[in-house]
C-alpha angles and dihedrals in degrees: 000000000000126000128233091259094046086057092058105041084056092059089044099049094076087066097055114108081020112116135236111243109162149355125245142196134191097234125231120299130217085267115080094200095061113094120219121246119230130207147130150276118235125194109209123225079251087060090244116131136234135197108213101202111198110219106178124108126245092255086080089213104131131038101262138226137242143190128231111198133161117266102259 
């Protein structure tokens, strides 16, 4: 059985030898109290583009999550 961090490092590997082009943010929402997520954009070595989401809090007391989507 895979572990939790097994899980995420398989949807992670198709973004290594990719490269980092940019930085992204969500942008605000209606709500004032909803923070914004920040991430990345990564170019992979097919020339297709991901957008590396970054889903953790700031507390910084769990590991965290991301999401990995197609550049749209």
């Amino acid at each position: 059985m895979k572990s939790q961090a097994d899980f995420y490092l398989d949807q992670l590997s198709p973004l290594i030898g990719g490269r980092i082009t940019t930085l992204t943010r969500s942008g605000p929402t209606d709500d004032p109290y909803d923070k914004e997520f920040i991430g990345m954009v990564i170019k992979l070595r097919n020339g297709k583009c991901k957008h590396l989401t970054l889903l953790s809090d700031d507390e910084g007391n769990g590991s965290g999550s991301f999401e990995i989507s197609d550049e749209d």
